[in-house]
PDB file with SEQRES, HELIX, SHEET and CRYST1 records, atoms N, CA, C and O in Angstrom:
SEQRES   1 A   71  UNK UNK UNK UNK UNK UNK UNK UNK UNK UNK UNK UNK UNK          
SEQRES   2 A   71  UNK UNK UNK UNK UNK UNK UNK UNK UNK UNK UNK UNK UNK          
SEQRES   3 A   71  UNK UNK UNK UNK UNK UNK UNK UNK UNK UNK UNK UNK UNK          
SEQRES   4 A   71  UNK UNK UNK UNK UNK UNK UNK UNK UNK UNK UNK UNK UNK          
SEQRES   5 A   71  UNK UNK UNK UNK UNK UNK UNK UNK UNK UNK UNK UNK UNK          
SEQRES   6 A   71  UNK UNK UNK UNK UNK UNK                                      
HELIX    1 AA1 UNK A    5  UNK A   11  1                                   7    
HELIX    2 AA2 UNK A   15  UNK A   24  1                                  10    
HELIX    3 AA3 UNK A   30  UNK A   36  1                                   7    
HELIX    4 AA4 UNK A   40  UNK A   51  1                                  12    
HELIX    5 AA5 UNK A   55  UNK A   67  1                                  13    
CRYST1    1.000    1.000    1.000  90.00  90.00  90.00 P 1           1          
ATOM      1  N   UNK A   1     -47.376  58.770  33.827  1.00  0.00           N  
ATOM      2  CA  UNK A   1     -46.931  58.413  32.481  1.00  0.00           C  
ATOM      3  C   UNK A   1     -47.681  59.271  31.471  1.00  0.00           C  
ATOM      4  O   UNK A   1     -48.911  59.266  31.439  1.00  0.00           O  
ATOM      5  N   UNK A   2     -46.798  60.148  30.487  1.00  0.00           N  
ATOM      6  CA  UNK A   2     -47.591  60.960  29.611  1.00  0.00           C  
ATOM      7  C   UNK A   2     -47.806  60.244  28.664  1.00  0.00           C  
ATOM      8  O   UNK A   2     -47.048  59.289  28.495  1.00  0.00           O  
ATOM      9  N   UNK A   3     -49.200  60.530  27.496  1.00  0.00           N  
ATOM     10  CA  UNK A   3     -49.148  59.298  26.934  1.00  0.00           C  
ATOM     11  C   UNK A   3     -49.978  60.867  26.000  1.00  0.00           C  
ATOM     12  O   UNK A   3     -51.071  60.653  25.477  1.00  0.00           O  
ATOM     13  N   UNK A   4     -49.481  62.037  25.906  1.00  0.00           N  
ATOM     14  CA  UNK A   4     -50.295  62.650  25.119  1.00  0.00           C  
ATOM     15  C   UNK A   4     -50.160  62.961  23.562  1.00  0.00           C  
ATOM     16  O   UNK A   4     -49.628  62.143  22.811  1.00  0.00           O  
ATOM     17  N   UNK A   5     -50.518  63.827  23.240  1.00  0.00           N  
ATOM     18  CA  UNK A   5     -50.404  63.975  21.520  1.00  0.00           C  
ATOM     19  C   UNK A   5     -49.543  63.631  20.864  1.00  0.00           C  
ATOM     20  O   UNK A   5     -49.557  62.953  19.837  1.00  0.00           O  
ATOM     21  N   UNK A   6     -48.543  64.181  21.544  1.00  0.00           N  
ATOM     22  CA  UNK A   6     -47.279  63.532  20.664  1.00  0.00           C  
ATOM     23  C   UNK A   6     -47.041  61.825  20.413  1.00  0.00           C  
ATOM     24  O   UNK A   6     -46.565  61.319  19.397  1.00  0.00           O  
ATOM     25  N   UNK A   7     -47.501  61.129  21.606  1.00  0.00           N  
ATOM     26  CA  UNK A   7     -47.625  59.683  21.169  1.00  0.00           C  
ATOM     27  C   UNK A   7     -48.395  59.007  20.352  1.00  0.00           C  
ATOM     28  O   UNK A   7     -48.237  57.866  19.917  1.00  0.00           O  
ATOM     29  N   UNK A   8     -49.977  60.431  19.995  1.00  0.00           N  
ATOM     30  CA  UNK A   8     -50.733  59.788  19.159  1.00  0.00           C  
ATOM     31  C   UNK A   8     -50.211  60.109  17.608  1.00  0.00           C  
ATOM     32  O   UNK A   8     -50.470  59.424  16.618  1.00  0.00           O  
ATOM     33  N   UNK A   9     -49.460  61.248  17.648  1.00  0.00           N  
ATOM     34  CA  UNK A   9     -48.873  61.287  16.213  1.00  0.00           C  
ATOM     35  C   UNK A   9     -47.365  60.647  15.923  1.00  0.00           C  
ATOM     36  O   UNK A   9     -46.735  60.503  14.876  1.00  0.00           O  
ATOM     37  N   UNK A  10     -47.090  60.358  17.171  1.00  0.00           N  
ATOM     38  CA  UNK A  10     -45.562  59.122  16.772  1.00  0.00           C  
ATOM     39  C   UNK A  10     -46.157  57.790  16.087  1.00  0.00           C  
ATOM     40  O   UNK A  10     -45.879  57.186  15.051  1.00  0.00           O  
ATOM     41  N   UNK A  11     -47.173  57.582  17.202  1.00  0.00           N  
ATOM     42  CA  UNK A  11     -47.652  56.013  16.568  1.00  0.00           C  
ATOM     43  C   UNK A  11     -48.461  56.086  15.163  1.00  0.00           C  
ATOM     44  O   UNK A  11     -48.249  55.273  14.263  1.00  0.00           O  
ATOM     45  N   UNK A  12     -49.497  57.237  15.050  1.00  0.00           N  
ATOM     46  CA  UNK A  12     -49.913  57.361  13.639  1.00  0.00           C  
ATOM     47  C   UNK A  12     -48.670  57.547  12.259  1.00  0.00           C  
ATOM     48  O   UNK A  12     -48.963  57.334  11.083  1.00  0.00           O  
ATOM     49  N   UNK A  13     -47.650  57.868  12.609  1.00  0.00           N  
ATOM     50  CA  UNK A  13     -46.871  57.920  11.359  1.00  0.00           C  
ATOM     51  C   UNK A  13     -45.343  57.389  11.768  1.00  0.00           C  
ATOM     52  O   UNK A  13     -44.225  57.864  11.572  1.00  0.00           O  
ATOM     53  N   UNK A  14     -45.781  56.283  12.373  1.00  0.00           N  
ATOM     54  CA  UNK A  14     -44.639  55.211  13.057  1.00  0.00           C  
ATOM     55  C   UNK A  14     -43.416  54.925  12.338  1.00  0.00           C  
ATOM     56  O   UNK A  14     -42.285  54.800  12.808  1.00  0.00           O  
ATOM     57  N   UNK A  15     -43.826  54.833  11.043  1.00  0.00           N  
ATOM     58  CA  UNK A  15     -42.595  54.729   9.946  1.00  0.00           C  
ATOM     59  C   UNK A  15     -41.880  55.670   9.766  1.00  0.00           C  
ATOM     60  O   UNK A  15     -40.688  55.374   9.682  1.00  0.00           O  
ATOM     61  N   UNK A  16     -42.106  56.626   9.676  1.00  0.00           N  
ATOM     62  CA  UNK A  16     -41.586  57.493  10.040  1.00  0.00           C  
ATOM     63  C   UNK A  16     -40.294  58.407  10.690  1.00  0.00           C  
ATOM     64  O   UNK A  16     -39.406  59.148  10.270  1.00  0.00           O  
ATOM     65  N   UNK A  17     -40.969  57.649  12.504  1.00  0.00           N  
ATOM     66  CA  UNK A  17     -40.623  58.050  13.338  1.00  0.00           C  
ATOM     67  C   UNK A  17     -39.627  56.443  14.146  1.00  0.00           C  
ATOM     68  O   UNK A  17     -38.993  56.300  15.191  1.00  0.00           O  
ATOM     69  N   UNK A  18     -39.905  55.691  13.195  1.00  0.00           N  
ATOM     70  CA  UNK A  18     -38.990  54.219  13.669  1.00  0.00           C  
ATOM     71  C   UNK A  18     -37.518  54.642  13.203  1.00  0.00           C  
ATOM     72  O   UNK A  18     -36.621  54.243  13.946  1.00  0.00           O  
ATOM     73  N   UNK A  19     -37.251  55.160  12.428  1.00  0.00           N  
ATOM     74  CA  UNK A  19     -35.442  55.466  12.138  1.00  0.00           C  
ATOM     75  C   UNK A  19     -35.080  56.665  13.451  1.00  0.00           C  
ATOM     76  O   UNK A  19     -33.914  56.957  13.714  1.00  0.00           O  
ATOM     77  N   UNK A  20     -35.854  57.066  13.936  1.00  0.00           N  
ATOM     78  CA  UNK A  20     -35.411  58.092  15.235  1.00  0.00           C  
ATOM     79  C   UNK A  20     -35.285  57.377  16.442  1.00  0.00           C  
ATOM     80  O   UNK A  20     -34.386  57.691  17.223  1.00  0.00           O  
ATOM     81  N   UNK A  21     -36.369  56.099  16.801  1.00  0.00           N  
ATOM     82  CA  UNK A  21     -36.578  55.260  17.897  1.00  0.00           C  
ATOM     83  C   UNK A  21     -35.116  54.561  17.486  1.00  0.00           C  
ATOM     84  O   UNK A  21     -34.421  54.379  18.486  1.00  0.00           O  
ATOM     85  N   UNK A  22     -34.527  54.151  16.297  1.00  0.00           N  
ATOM     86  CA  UNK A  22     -33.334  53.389  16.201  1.00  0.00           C  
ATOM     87  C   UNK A  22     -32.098  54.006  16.776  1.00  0.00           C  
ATOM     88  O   UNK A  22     -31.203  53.514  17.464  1.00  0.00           O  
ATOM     89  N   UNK A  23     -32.297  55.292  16.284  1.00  0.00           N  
ATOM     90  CA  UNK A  23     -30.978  56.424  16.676  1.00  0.00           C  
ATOM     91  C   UNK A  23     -30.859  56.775  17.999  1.00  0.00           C  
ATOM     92  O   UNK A  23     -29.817  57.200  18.497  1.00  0.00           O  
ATOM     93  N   UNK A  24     -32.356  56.538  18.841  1.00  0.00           N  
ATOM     94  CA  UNK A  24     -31.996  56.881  20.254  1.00  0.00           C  
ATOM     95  C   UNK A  24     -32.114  55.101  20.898  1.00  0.00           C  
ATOM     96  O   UNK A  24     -31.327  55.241  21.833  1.00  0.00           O  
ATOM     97  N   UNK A  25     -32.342  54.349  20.945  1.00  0.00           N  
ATOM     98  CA  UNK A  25     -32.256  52.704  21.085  1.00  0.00           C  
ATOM     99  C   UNK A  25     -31.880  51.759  20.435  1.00  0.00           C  
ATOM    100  O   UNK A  25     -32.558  50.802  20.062  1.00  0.00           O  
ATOM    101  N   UNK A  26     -30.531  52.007  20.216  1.00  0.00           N  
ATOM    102  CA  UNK A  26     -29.439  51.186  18.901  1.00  0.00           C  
ATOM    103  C   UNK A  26     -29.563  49.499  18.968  1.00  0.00           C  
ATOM    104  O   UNK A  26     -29.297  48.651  18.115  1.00  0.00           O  
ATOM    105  N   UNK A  27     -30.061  49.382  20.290  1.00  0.00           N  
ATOM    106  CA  UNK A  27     -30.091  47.705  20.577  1.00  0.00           C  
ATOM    107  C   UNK A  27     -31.451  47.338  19.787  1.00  0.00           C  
ATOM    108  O   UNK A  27     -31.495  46.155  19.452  1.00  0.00           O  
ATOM    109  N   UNK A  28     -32.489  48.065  19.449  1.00  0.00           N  
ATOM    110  CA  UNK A  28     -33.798  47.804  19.080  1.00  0.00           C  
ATOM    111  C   UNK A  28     -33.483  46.762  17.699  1.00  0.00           C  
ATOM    112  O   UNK A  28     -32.562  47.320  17.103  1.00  0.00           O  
ATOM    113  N   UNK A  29     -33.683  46.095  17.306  1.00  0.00           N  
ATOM    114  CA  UNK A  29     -33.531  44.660  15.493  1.00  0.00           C  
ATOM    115  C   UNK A  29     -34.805  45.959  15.097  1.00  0.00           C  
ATOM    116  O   UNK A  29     -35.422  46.771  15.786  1.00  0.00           O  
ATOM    117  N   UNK A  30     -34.779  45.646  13.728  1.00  0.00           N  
ATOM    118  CA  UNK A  30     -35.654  46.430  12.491  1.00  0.00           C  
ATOM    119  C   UNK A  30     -36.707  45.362  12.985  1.00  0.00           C  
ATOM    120  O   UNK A  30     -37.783  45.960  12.962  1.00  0.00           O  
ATOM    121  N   UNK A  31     -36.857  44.437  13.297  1.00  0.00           N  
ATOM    122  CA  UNK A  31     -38.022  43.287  13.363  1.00  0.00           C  
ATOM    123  C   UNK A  31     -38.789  43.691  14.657  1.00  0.00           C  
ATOM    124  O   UNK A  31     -40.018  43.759  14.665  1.00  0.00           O  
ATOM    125  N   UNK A  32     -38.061  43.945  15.696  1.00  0.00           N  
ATOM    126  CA  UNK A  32     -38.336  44.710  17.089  1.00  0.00           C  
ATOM    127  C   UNK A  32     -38.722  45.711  16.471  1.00  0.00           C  
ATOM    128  O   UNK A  32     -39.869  45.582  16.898  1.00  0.00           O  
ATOM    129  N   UNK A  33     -38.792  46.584  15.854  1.00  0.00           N  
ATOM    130  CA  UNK A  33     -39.336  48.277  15.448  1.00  0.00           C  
ATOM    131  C   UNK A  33     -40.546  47.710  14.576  1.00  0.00           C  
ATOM    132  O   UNK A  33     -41.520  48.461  14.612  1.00  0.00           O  
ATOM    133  N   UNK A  34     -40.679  46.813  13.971  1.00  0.00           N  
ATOM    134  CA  UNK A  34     -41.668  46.625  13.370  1.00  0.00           C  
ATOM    135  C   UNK A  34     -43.192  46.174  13.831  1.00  0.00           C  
ATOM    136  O   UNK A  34     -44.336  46.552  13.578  1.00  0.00           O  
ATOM    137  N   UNK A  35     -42.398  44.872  14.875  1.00  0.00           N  
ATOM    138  CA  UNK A  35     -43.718  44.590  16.227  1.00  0.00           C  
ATOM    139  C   UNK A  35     -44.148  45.553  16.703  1.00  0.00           C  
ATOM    140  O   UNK A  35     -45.367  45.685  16.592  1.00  0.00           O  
ATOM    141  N   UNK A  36     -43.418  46.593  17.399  1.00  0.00           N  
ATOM    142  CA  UNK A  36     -43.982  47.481  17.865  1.00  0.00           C  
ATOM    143  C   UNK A  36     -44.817  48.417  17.213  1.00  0.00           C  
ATOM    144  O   UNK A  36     -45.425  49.037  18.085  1.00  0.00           O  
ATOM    145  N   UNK A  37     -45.115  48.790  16.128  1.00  0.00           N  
ATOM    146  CA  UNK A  37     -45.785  49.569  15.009  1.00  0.00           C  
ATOM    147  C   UNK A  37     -46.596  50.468  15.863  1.00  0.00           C  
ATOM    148  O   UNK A  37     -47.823  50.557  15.906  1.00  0.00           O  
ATOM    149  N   UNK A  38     -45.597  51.195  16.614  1.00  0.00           N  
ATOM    150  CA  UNK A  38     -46.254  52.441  17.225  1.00  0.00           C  
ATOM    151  C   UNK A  38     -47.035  52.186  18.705  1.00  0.00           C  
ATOM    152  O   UNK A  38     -47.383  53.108  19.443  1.00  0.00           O  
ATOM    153  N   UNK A  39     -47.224  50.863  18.968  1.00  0.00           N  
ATOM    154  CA  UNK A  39     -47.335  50.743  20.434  1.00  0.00           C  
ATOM    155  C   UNK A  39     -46.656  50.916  21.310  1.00  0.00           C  
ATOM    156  O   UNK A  39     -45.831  50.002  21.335  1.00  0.00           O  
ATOM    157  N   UNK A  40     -46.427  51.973  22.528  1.00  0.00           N  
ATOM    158  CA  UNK A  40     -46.038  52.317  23.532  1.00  0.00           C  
ATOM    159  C   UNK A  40     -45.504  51.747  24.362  1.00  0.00           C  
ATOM    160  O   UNK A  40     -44.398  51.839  24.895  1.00  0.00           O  
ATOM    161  N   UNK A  41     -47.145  50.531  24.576  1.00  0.00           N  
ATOM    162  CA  UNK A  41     -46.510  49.642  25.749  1.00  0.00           C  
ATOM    163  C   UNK A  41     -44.979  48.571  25.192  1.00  0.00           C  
ATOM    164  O   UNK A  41     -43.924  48.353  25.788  1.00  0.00           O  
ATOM    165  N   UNK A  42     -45.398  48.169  24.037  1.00  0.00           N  
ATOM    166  CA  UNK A  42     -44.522  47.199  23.662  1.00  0.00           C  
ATOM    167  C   UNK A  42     -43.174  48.283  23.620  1.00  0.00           C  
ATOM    168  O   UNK A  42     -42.045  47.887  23.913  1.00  0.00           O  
ATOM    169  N   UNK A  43     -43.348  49.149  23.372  1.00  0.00           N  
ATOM    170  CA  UNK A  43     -41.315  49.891  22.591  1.00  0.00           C  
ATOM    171  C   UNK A  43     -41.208  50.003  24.303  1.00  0.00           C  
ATOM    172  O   UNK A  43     -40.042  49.839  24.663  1.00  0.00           O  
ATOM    173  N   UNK A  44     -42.157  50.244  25.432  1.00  0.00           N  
ATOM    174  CA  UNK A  44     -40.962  50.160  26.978  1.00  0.00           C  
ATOM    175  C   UNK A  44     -40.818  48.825  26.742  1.00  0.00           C  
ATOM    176  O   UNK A  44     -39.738  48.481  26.261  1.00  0.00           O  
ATOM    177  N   UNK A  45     -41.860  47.759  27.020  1.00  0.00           N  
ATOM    178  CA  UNK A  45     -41.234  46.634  27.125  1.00  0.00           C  
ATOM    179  C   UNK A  45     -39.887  46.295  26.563  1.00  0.00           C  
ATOM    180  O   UNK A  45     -38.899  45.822  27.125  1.00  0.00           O  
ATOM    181  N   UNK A  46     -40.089  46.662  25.280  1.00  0.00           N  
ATOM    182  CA  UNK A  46     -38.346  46.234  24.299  1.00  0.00           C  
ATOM    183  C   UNK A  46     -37.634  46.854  24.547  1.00  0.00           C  
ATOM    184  O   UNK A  46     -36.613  46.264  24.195  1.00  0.00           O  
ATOM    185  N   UNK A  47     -37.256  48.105  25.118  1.00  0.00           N  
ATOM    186  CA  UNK A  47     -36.251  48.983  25.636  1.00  0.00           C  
ATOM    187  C   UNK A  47     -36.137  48.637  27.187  1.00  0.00           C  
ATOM    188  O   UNK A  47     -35.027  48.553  27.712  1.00  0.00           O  
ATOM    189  N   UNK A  48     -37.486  48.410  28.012  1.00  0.00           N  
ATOM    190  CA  UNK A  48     -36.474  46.988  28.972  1.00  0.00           C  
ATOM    191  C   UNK A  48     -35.766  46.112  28.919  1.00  0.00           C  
ATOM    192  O   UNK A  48     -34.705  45.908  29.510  1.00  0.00           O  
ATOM    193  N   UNK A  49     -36.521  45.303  27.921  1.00  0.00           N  
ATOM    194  CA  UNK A  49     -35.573  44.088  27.914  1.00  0.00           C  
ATOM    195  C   UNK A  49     -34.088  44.017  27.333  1.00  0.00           C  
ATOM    196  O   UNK A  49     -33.169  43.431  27.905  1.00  0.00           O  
ATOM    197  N   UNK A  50     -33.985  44.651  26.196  1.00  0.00           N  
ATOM    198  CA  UNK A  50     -32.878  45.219  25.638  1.00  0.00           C  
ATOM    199  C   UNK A  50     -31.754  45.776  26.620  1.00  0.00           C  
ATOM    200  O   UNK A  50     -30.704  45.248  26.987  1.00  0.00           O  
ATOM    201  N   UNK A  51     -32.302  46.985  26.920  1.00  0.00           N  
ATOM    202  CA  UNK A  51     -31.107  47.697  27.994  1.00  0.00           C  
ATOM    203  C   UNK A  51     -31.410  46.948  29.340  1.00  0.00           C  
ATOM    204  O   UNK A  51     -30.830  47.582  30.221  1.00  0.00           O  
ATOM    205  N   UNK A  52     -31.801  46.309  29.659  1.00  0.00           N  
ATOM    206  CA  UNK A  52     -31.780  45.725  31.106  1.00  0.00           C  
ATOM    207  C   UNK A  52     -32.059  46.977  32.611  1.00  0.00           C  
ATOM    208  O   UNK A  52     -31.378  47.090  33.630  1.00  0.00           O  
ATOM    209  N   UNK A  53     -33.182  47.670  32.233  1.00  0.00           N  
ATOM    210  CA  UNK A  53     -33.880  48.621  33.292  1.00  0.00           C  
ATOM    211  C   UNK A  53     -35.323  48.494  33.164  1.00  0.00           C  
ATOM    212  O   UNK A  53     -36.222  48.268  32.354  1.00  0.00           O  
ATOM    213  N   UNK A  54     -35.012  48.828  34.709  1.00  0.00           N  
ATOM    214  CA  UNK A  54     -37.256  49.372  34.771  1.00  0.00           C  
ATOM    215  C   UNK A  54     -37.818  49.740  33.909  1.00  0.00           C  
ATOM    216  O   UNK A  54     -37.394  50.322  32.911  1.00  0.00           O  
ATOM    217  N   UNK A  55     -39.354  49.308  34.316  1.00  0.00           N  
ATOM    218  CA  UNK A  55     -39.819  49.806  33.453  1.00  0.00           C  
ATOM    219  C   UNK A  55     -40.066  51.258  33.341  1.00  0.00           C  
ATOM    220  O   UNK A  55     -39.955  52.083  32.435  1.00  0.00           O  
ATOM    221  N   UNK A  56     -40.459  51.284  34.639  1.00  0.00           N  
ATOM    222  CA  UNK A  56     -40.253  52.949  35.237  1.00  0.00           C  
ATOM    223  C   UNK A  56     -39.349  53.809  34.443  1.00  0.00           C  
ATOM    224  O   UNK A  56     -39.706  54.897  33.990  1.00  0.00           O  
ATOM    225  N   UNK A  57     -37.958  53.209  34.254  1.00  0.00           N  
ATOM    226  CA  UNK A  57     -36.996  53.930  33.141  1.00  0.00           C  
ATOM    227  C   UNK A  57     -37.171  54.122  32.164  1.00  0.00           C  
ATOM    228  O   UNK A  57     -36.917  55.134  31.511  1.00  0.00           O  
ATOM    229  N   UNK A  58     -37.784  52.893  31.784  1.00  0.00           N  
ATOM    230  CA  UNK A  58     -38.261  52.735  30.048  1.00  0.00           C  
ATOM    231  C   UNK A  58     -39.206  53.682  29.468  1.00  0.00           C  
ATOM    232  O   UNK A  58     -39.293  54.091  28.311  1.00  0.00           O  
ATOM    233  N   UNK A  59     -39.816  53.917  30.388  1.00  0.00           N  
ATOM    234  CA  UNK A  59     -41.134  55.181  30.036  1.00  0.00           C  
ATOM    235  C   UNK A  59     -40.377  56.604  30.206  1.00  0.00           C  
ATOM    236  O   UNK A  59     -40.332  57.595  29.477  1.00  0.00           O  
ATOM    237  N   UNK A  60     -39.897  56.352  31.249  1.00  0.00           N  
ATOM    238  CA  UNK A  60     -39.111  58.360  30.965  1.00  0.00           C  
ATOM    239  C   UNK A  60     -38.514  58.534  30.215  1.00  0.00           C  
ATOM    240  O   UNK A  60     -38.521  59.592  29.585  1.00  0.00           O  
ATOM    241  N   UNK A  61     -37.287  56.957  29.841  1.00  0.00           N  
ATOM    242  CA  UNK A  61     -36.366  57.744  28.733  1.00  0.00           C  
ATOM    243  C   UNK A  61     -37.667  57.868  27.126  1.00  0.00           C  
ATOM    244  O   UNK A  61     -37.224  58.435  26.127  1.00  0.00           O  
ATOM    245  N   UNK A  62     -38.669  57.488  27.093  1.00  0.00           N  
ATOM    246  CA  UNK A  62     -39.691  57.244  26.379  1.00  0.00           C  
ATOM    247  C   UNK A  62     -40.586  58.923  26.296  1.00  0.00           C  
ATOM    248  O   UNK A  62     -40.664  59.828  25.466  1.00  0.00           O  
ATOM    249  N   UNK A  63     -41.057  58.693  27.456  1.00  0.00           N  
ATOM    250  CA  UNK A  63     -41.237  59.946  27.342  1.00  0.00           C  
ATOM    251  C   UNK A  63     -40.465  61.450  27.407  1.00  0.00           C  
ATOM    252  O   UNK A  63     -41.009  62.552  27.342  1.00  0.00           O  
ATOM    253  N   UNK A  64     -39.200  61.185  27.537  1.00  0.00           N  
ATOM    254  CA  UNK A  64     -38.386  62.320  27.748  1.00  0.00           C  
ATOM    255  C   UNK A  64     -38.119  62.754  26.048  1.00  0.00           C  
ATOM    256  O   UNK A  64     -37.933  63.936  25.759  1.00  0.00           O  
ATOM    257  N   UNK A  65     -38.124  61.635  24.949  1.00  0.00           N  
ATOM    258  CA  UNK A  65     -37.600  61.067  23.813  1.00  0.00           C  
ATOM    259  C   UNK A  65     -38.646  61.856  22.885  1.00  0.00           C  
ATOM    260  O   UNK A  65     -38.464  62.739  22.047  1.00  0.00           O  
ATOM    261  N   UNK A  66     -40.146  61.029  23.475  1.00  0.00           N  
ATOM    262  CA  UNK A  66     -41.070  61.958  22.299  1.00  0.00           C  
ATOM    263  C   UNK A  66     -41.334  63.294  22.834  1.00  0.00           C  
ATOM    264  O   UNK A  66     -41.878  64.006  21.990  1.00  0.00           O  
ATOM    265  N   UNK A  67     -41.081  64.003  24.219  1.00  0.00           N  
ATOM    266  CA  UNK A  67     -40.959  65.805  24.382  1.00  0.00           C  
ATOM    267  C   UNK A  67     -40.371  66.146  23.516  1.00  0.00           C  
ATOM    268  O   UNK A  67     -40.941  66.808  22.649  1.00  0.00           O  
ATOM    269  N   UNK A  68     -38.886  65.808  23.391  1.00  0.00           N  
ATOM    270  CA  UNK A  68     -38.195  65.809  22.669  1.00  0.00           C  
ATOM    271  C   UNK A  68     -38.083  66.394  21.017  1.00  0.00           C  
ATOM    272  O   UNK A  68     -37.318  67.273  20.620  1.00  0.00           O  
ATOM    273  N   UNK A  69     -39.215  65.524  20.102  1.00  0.00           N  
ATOM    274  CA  UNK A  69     -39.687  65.714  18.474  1.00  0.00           C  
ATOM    275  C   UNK A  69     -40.144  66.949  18.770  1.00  0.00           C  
ATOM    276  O   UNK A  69     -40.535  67.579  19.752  1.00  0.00           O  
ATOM    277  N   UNK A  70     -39.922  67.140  17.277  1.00  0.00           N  
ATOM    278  CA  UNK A  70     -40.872  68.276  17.403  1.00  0.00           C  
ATOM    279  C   UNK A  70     -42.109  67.472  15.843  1.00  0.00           C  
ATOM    280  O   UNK A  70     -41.843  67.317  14.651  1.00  0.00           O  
ATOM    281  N   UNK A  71     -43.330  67.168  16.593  1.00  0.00           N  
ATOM    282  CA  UNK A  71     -43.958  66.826  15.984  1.00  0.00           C  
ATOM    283  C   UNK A  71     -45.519  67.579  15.880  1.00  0.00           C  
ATOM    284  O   UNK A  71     -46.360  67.149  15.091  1.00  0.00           O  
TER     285      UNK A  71                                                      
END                                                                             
């Protein structure tokens, strides 16, 4: 699980970067984006529970998501 720079500057400017987490996880509530305020573990958890996959999934499409930015 990569958990490198780019996650430390997603979660440092979370607001940000929460209207992009919406555009790629449409099921996420604004209230769900808000709990999460840049925690990792919690946005797989909610993108498990939401889409109904692993967690295992939840982290790649996660980490595939922040490769992704260009931040």
């Amino acid at each position: 699980m990569e958990t490198g720079s780019n996650w430390d500057k997603i979660s440092g400017q979370w607001k940000q970067f929460s209207g992009q987490v919406k555009k790629q996880w449409g099921k996420l509530t604004d209230d769900e984006l808000m709990e999460v305020n840049g925690n990792r573990e919690i946005l797989a958890g909610k993108v498990q529970e939401r889409y109904g996959i692993a967690k295992e999934e939840a982290n790649k499409q996660i980490d595939e998501w922040a490769d992704k930015l260009k931040v």
